[in-house]
mmCIF file as gemmi writes it, N, C-alpha and C atoms, coordinates in Angstrom:
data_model
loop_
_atom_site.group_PDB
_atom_site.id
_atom_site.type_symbol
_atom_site.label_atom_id
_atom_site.label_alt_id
_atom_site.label_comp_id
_atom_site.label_asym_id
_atom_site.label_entity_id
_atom_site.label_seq_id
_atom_site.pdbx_PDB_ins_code
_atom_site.Cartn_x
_atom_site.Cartn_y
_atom_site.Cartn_z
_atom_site.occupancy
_atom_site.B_iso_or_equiv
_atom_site.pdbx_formal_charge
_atom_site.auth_seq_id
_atom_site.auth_asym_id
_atom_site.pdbx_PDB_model_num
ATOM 1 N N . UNK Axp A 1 ? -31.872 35.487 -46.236 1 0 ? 1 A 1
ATOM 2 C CA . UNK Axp A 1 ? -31.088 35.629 -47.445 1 0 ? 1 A 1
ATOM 3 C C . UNK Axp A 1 ? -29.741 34.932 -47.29 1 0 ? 1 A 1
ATOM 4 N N . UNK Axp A 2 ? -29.39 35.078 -46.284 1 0 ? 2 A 1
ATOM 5 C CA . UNK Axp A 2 ? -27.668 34.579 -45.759 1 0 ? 2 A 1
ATOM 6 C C . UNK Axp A 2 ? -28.086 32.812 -46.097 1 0 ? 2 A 1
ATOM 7 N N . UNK Axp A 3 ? -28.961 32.387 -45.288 1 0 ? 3 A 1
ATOM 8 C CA . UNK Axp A 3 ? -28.841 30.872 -45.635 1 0 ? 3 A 1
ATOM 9 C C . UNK Axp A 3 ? -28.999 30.592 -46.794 1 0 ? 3 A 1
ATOM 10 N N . UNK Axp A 4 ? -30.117 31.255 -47.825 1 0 ? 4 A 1
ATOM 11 C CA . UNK Axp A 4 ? -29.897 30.976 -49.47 1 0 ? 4 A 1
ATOM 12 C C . UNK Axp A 4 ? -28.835 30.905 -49.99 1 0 ? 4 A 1
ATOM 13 N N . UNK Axp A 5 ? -28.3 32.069 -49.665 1 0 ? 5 A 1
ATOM 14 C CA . UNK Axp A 5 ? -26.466 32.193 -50.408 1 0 ? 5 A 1
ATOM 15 C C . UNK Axp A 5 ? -25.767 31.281 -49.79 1 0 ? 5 A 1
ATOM 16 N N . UNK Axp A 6 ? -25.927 30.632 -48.572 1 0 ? 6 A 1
ATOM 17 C CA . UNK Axp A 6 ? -24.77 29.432 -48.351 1 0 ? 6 A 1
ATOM 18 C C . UNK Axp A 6 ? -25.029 28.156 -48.85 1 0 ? 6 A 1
ATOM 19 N N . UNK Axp A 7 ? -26.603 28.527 -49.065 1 0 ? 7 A 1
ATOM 20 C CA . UNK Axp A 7 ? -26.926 27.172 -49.678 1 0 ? 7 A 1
ATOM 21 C C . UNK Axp A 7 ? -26.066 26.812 -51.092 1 0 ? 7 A 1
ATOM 22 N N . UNK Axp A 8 ? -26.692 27.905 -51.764 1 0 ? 8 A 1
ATOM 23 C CA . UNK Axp A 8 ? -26.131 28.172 -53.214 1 0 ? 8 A 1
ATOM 24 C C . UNK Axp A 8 ? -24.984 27.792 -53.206 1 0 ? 8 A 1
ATOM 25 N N . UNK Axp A 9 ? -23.874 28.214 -52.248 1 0 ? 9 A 1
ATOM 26 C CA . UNK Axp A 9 ? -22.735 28.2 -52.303 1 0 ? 9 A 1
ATOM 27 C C . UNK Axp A 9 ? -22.148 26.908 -52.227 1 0 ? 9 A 1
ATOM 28 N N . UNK Axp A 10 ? -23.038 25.874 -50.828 1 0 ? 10 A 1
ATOM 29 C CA . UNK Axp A 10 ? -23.376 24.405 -50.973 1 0 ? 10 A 1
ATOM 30 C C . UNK Axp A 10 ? -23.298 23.86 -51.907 1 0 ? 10 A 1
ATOM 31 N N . UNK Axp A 11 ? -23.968 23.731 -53.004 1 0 ? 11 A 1
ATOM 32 C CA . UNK Axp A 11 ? -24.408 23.204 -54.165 1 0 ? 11 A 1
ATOM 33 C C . UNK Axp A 11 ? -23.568 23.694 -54.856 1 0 ? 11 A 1
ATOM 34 N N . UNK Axp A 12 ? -23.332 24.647 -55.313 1 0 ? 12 A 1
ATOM 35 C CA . UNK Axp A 12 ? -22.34 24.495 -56.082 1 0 ? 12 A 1
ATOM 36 C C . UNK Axp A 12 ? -20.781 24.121 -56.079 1 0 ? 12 A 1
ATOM 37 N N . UNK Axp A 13 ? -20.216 23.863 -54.749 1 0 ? 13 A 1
ATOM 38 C CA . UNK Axp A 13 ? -19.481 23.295 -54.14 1 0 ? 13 A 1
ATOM 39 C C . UNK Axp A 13 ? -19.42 21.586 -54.269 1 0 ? 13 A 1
ATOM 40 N N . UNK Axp A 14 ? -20.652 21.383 -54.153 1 0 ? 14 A 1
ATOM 41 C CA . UNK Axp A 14 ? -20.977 20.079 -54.16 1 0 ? 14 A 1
ATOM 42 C C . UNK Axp A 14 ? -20.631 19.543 -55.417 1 0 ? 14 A 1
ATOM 43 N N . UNK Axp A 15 ? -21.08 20.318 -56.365 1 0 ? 15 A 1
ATOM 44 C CA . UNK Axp A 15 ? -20.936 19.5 -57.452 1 0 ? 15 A 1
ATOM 45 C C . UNK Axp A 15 ? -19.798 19.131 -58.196 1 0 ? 15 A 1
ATOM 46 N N . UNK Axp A 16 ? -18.553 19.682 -57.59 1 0 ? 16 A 1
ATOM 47 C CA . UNK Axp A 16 ? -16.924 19.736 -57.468 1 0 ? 16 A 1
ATOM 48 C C . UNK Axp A 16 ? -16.509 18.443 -56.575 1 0 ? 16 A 1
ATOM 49 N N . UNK Axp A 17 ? -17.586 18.047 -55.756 1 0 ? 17 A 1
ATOM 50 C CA . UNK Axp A 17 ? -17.059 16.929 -54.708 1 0 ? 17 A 1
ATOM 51 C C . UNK Axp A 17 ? -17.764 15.61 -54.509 1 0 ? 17 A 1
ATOM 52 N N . UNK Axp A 18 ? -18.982 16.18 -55.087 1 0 ? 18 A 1
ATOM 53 C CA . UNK Axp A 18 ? -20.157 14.891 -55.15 1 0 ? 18 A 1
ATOM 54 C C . UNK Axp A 18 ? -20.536 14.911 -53.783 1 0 ? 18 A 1
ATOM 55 N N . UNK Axp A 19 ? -20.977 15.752 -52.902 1 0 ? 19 A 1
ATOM 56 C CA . UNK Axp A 19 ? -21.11 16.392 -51.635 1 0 ? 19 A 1
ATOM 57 C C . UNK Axp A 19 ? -22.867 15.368 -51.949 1 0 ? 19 A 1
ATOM 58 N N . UNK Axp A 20 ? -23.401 14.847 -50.412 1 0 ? 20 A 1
ATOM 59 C CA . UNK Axp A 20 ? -25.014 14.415 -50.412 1 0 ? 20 A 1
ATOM 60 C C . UNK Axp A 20 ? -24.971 15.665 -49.61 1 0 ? 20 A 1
ATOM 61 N N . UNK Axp A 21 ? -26.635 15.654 -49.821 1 0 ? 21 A 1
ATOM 62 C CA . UNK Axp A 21 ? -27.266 16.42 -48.529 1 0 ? 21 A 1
ATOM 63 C C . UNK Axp A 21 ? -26.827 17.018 -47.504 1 0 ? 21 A 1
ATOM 64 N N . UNK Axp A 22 ? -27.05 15.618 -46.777 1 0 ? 22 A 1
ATOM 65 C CA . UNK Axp A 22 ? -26.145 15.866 -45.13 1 0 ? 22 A 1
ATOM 66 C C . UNK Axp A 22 ? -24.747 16.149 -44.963 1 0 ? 22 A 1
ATOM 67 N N . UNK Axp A 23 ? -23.849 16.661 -45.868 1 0 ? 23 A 1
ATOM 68 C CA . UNK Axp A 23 ? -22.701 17.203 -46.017 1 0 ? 23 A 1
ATOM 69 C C . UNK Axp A 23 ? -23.071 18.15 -46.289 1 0 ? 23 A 1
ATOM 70 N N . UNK Axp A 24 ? -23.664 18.557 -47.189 1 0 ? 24 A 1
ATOM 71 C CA . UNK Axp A 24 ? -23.514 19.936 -47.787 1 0 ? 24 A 1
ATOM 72 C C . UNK Axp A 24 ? -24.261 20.702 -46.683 1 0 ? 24 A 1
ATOM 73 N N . UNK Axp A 25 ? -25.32 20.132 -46.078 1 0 ? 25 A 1
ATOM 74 C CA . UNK Axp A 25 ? -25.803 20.917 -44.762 1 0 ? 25 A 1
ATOM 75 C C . UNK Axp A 25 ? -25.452 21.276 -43.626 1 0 ? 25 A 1
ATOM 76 N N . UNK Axp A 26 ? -23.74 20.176 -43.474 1 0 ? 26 A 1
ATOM 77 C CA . UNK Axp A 26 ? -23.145 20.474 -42.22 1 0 ? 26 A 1
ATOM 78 C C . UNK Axp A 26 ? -22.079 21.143 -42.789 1 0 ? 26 A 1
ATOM 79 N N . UNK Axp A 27 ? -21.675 21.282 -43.549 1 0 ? 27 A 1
ATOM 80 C CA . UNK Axp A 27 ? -20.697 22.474 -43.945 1 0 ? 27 A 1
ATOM 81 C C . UNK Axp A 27 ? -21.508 23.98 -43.844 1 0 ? 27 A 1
ATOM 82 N N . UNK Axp A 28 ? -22.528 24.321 -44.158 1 0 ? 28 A 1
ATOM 83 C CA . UNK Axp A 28 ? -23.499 25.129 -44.085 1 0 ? 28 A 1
ATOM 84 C C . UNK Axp A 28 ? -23.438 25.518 -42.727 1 0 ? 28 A 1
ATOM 85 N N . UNK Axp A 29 ? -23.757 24.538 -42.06 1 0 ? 29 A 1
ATOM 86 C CA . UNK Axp A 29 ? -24.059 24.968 -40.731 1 0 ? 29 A 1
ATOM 87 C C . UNK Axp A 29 ? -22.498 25.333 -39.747 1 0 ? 29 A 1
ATOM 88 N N . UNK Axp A 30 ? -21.652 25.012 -40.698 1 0 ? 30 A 1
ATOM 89 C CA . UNK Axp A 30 ? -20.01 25.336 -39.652 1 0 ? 30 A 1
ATOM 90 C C . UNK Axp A 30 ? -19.533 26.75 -40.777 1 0 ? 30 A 1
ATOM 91 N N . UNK Axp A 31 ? -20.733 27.255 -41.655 1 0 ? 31 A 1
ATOM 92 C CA . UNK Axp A 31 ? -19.815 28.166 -42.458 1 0 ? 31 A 1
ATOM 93 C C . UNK Axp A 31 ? -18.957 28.316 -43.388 1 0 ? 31 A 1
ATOM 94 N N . UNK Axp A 32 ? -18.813 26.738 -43.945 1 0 ? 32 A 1
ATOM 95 C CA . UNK Axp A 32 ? -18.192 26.524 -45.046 1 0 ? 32 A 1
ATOM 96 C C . UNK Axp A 32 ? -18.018 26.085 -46.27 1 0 ? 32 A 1
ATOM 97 N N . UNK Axp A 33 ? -17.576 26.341 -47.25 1 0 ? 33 A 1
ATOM 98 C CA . UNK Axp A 33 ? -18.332 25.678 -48.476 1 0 ? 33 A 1
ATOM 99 C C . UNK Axp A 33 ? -17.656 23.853 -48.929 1 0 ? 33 A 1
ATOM 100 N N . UNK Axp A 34 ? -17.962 23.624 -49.876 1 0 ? 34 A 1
ATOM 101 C CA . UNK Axp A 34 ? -17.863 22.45 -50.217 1 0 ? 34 A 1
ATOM 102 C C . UNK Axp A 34 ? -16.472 22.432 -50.378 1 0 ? 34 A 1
ATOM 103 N N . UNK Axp A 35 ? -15.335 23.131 -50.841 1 0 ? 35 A 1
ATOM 104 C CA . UNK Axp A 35 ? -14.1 22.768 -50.816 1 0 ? 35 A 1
ATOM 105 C C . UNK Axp A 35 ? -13.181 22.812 -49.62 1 0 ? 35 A 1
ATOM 106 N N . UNK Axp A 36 ? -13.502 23.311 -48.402 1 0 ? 36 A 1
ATOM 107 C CA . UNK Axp A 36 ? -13.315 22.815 -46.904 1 0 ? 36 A 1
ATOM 108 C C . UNK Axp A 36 ? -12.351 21.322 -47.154 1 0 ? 36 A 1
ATOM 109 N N . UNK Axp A 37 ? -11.265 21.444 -46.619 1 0 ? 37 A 1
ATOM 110 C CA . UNK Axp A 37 ? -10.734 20.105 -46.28 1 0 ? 37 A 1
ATOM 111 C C . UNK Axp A 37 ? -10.481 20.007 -44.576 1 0 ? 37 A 1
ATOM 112 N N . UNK Axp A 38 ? -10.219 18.959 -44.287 1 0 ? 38 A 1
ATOM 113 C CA . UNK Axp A 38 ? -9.719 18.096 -42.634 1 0 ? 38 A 1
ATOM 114 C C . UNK Axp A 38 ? -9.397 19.246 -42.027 1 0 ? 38 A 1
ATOM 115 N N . UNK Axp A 39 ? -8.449 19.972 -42.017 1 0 ? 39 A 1
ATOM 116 C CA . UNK Axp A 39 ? -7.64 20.792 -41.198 1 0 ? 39 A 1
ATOM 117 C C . UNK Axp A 39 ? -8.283 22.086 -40.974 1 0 ? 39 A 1
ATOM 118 N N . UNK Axp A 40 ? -8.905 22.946 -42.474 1 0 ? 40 A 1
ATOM 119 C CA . UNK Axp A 40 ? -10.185 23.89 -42.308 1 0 ? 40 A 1
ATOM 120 C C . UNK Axp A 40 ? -11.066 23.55 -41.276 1 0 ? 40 A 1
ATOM 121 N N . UNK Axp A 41 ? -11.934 22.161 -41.701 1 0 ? 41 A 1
ATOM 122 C CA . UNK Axp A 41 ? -13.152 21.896 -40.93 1 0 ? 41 A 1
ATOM 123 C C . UNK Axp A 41 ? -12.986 21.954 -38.926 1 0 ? 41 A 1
ATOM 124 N N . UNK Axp A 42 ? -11.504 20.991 -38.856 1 0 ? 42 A 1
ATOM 125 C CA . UNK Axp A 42 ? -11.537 21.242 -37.755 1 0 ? 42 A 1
ATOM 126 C C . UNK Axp A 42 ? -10.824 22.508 -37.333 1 0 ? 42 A 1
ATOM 127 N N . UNK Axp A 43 ? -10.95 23.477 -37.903 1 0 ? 43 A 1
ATOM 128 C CA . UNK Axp A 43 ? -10.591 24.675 -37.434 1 0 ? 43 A 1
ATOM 129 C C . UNK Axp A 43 ? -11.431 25.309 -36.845 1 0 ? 43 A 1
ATOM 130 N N . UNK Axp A 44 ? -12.826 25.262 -37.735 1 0 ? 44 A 1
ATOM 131 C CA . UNK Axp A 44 ? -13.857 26.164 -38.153 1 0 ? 44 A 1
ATOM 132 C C . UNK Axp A 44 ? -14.786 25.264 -36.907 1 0 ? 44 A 1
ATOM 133 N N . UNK Axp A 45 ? -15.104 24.321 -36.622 1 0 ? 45 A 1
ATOM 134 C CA . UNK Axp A 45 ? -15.171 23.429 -35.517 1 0 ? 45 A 1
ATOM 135 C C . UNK Axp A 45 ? -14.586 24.154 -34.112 1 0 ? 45 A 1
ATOM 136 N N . UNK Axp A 46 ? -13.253 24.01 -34.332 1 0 ? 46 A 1
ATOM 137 C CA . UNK Axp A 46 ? -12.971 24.585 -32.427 1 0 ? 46 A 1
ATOM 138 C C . UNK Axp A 46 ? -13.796 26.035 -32.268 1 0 ? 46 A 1
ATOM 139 N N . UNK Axp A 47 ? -13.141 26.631 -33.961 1 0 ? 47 A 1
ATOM 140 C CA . UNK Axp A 47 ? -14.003 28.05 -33.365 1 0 ? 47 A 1
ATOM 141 C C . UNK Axp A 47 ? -15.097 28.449 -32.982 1 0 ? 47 A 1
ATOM 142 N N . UNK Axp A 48 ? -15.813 27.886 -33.71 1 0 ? 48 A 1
ATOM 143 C CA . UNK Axp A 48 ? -17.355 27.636 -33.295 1 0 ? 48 A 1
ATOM 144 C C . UNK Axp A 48 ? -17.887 27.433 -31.551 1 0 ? 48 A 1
ATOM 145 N N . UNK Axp A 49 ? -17.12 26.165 -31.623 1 0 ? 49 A 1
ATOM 146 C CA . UNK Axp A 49 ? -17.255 25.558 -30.212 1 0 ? 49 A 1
ATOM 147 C C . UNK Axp A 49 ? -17.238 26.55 -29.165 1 0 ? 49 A 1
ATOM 148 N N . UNK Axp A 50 ? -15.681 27.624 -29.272 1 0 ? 50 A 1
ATOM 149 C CA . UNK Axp A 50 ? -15.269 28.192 -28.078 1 0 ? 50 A 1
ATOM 150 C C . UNK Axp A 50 ? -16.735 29.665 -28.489 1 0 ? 50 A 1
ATOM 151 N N . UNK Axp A 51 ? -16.662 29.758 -29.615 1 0 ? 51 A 1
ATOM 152 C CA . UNK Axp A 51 ? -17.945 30.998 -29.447 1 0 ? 51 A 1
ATOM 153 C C . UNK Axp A 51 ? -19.144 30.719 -28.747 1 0 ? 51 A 1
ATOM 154 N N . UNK Axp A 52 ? -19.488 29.296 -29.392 1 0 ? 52 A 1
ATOM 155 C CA . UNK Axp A 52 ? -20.628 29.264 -28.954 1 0 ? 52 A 1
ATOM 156 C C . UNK Axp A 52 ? -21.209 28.277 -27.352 1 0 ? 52 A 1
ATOM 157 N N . UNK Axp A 53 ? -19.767 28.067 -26.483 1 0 ? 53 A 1
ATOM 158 C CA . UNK Axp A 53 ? -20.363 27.134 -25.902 1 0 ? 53 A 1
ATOM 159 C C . UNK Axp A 53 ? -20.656 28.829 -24.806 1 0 ? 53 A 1
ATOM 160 N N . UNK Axp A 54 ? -21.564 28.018 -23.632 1 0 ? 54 A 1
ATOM 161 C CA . UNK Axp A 54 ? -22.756 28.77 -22.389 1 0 ? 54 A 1
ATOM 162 C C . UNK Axp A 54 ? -21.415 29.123 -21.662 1 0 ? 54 A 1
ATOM 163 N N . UNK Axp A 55 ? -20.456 28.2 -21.094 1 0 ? 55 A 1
ATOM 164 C CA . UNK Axp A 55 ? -19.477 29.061 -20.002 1 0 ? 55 A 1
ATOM 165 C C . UNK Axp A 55 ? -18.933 30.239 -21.084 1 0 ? 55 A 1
ATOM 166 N N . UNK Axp A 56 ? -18.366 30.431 -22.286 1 0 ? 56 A 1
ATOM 167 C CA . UNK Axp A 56 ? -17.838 31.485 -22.856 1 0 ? 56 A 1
ATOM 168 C C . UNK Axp A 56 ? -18.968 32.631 -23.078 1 0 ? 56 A 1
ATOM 169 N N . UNK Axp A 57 ? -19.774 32.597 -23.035 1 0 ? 57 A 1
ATOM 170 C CA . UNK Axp A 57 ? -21.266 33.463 -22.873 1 0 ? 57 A 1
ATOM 171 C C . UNK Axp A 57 ? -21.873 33.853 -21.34 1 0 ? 57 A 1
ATOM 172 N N . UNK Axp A 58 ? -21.072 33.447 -20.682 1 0 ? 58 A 1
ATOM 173 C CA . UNK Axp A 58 ? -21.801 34.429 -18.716 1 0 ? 58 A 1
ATOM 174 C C . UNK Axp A 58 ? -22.781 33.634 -18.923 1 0 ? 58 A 1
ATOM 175 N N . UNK Axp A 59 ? -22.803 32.202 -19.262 1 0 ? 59 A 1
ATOM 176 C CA . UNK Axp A 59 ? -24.216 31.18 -18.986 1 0 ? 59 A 1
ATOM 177 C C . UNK Axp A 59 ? -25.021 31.568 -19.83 1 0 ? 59 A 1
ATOM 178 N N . UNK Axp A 60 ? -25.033 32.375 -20.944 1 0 ? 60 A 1
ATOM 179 C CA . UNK Axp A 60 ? -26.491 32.935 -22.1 1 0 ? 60 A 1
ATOM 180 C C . UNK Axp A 60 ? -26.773 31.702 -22.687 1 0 ? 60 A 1
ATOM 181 N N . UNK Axp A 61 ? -27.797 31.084 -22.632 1 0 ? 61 A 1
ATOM 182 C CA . UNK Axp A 61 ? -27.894 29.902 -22.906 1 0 ? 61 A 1
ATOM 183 C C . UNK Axp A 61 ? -28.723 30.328 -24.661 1 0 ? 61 A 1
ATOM 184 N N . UNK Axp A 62 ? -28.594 31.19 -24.907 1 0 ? 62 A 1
ATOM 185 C CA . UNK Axp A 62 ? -29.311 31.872 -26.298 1 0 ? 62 A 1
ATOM 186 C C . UNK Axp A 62 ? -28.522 31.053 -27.756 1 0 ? 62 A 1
ATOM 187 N N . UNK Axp A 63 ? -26.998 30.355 -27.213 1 0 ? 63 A 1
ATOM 188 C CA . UNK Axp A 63 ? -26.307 30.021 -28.22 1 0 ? 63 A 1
ATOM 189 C C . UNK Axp A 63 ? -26.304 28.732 -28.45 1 0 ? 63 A 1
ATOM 190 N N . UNK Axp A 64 ? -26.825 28.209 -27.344 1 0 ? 64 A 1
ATOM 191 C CA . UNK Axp A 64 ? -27.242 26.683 -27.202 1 0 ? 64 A 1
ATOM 192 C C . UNK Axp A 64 ? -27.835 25.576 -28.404 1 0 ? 64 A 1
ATOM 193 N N . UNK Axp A 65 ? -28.74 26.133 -29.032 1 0 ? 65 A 1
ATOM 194 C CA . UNK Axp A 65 ? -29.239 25.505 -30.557 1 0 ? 65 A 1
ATOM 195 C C . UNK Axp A 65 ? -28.226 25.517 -31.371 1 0 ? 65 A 1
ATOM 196 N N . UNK Axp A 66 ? -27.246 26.808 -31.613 1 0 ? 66 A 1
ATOM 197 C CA . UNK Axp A 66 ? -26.19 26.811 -32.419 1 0 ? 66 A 1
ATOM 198 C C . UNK Axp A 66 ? -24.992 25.654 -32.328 1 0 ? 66 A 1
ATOM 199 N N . UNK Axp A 67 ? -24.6 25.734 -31.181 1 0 ? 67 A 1
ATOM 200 C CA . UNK Axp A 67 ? -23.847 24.811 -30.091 1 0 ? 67 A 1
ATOM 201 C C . UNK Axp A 67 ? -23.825 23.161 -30.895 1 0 ? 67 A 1
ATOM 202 N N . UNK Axp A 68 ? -25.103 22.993 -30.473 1 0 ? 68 A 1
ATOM 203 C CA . UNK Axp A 68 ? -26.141 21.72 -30.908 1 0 ? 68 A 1
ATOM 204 C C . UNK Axp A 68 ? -26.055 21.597 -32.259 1 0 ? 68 A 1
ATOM 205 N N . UNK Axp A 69 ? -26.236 22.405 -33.166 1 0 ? 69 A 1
ATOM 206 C CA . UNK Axp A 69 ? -25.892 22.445 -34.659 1 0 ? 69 A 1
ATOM 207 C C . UNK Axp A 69 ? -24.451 21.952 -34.88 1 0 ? 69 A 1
ATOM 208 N N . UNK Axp A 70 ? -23.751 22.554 -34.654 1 0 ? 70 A 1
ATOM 209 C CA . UNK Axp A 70 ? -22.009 22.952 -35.094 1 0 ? 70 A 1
ATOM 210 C C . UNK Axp A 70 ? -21.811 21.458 -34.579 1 0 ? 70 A 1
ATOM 211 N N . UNK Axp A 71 ? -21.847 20.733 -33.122 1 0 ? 71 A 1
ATOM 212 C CA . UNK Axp A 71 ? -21.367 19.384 -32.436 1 0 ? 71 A 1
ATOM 213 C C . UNK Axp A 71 ? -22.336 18.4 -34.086 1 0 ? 71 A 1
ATOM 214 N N . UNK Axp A 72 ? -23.57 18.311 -34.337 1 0 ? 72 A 1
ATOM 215 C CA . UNK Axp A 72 ? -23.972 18.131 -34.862 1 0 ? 72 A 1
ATOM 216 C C . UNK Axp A 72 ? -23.498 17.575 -36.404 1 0 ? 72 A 1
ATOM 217 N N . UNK Axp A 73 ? -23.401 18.735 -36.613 1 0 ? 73 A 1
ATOM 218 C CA . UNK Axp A 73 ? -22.667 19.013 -38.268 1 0 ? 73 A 1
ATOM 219 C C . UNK Axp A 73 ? -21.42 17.932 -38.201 1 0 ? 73 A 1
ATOM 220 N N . UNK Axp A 74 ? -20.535 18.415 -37.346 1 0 ? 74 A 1
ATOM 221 C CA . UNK Axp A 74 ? -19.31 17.637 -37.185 1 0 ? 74 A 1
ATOM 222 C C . UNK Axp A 74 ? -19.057 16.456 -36.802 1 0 ? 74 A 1
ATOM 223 N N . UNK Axp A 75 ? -20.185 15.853 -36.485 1 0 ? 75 A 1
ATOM 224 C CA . UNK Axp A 75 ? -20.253 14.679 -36.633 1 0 ? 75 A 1
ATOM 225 C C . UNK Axp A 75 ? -20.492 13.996 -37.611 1 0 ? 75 A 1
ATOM 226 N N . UNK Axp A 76 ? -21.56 14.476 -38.425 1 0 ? 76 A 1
ATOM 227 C CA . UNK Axp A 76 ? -21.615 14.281 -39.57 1 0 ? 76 A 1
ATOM 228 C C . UNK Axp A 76 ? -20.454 14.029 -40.782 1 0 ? 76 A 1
ATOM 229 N N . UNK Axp A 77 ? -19.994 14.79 -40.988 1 0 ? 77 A 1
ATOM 230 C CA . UNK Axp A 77 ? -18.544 15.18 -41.892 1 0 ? 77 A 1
ATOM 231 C C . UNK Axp A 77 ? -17.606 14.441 -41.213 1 0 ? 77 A 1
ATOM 232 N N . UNK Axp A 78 ? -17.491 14.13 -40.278 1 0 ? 78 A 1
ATOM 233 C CA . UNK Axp A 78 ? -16.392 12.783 -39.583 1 0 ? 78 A 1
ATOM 234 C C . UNK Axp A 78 ? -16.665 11.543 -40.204 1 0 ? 78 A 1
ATOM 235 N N . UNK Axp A 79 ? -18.502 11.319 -39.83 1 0 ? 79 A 1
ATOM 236 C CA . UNK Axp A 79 ? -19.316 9.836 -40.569 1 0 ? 79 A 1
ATOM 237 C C . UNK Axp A 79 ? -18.438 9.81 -41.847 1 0 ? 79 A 1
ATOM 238 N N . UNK Axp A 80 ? -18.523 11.362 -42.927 1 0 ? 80 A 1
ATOM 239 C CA . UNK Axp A 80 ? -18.475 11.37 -44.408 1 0 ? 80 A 1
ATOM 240 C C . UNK Axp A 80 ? -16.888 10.563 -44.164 1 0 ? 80 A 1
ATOM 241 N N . UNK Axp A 81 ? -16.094 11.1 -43.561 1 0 ? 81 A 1
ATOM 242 C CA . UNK Axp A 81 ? -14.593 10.977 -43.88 1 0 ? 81 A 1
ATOM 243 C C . UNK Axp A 81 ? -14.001 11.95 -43.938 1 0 ? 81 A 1
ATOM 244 N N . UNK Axp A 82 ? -14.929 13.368 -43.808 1 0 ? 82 A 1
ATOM 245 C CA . UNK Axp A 82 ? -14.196 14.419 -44.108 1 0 ? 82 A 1
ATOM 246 C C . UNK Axp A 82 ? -13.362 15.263 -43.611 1 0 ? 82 A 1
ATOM 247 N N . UNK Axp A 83 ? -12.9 14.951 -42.393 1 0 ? 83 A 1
ATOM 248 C CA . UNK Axp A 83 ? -12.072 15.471 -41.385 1 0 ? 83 A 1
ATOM 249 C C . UNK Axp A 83 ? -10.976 14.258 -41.326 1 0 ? 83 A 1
ATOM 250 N N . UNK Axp A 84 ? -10.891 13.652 -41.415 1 0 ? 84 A 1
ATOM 251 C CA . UNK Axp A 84 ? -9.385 12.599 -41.302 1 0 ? 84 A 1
ATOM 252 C C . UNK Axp A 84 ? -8.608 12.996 -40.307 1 0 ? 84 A 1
C-alpha cells in the first residue's frame, strides 16, 4: 500500500514539474515527492546513506538492496539536473 501512495504522490507531483519516469521513481525510492529541490534531495540522500550503509548496521547486510536503490536513485536525479 505504502508504495501505491508514493507512487500517487509521484505523479501527481510530476505533473507540477514534468517529472519522466525515472525521476519520479528515484524520488520514490529516496522518499520524496516531486517538489524535492537540490538541497532536500541531498539531504534525504546522506540520510539514507548513513541508515542504510552495512558498517552502521553490525555488518546486517539485510539493508544492502536498499543501499543499492538510494546510490541508485541519486544518480539518477543528478543525470536529471536535479540536485545542482
Amino acid at each position: 500500500f505504502r508504495a501505491q501512495q508514493r507512487k500517487a504522490e509521484a505523479e501527481r507531483a510530476a505533473g507540477e514539474r514534468h517529472l519522466g519516469k525515472l525521476e519520479r521513481t528515484a524520488l520514490a525510492d529516496l522518499d520524496l515527492d516531486g517538489t524535492a529541490d537540490g538541497p532536500a534531495i541531498r539531504a534525504r540522500y546522506k540520510e539514507l546513506l548513513k541508515r542504510c550503509h552495512p558498517d552502521v548496521n553490525g555488518g546486517d547486510r539485510s539493508a544492502e538492496h536498499k543501499l543499492a536503490r538510494v546510490i541508485k536513485a541519486y544518480k539518477t536525479l543528478q543525470k536529471a539536473g536535479l540536485t545542482t
